[in-house]
N, C-alpha and C positions, 0 to 999 in steps of 0.2 A: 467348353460349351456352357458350363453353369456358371462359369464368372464371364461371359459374355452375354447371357440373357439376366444376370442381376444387373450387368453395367446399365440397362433400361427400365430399373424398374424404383422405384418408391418403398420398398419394404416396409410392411408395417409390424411392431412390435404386436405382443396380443392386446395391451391396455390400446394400444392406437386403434385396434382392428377391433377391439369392443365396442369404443369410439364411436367408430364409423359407422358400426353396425347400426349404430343409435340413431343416427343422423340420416339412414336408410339407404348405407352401401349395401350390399349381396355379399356373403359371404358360402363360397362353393366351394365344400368339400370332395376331393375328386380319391378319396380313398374308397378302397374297395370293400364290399360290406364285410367279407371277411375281419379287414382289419378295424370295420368301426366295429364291429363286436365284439373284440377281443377288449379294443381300445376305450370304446367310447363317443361319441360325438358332440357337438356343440350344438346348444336351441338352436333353432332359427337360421342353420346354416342349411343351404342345398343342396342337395346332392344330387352329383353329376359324376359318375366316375371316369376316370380319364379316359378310356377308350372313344366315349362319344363325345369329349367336351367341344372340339370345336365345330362341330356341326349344328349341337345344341345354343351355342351362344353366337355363332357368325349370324349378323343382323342380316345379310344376304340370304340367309339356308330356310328353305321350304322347311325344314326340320327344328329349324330355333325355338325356342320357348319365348311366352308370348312378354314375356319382362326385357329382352333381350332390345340392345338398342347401343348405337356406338359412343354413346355416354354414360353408358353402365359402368357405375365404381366399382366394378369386379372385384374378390380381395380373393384370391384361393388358398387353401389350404392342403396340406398332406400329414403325413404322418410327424415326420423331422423338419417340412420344409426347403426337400430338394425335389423333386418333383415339383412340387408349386410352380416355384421359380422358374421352370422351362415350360410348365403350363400357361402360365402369364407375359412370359412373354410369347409365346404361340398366338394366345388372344391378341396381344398390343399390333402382330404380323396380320390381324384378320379388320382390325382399325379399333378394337376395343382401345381408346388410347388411357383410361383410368385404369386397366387391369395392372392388380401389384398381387404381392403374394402376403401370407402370413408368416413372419420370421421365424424359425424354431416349429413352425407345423403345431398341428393339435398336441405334442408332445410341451412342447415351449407354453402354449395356452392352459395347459393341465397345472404346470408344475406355477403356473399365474394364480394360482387359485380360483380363475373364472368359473361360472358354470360349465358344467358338463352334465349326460347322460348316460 
């Protein structure tokens, strides 16, 4: 199931997914707050934890948030970056077709020496 939902997606490194963010892709965090308190979190990233993400982000759903749109460069993240990967593509199945994930999760982004909190 997880090497068929990567076969569809653009993984980005975390320099690529710094990147993007720059350039004003979304970066959604779908960990749960448990684990960004333990962990930590990224600026700037959203948090969406996965139980509600696709209802939050389907440009269809009465419930979307209002940035939500089916050309939203979506990047998600997780902890390791397996969850991502079946998150993003859930999104690409809902017509997000930019959704990719973050490779290595907020752990891979840590050990990058990017910001965190």
């Amino acid at each position: 199931m997880l090497a068929r939902a990567r076969a569809g997606l653009v993984r980005l490194s975390p320099q690529e997914t710094h990147g993007a963010m720059a350039r004003g892709a979304v970066l959604i965090d779908i960990r749960p707050a448990a684990q960004r308190g333990d962990h930590g979190e990224i600026p700037g990233a959203i948090i969406i934890e996965r139980n509600v993400l696709e209802w939050r982000l389907d440009p269809s759903s009465d419930a979307r948030l209002p940035f939500t749109h089916y050309d939203l460069e979506a990047i998600v993240t997780c902890q390791e970056g397996y969850t991502s990967s079946l998150a993003a593509a859930a999104l690409q199945e809902l017509g997000l077709r930019r959704a990719t994930d973050l490779e290595g999760g907020f752990k891979a982004w840590q050990e990058a020496g990017l910001p965190t909190t």
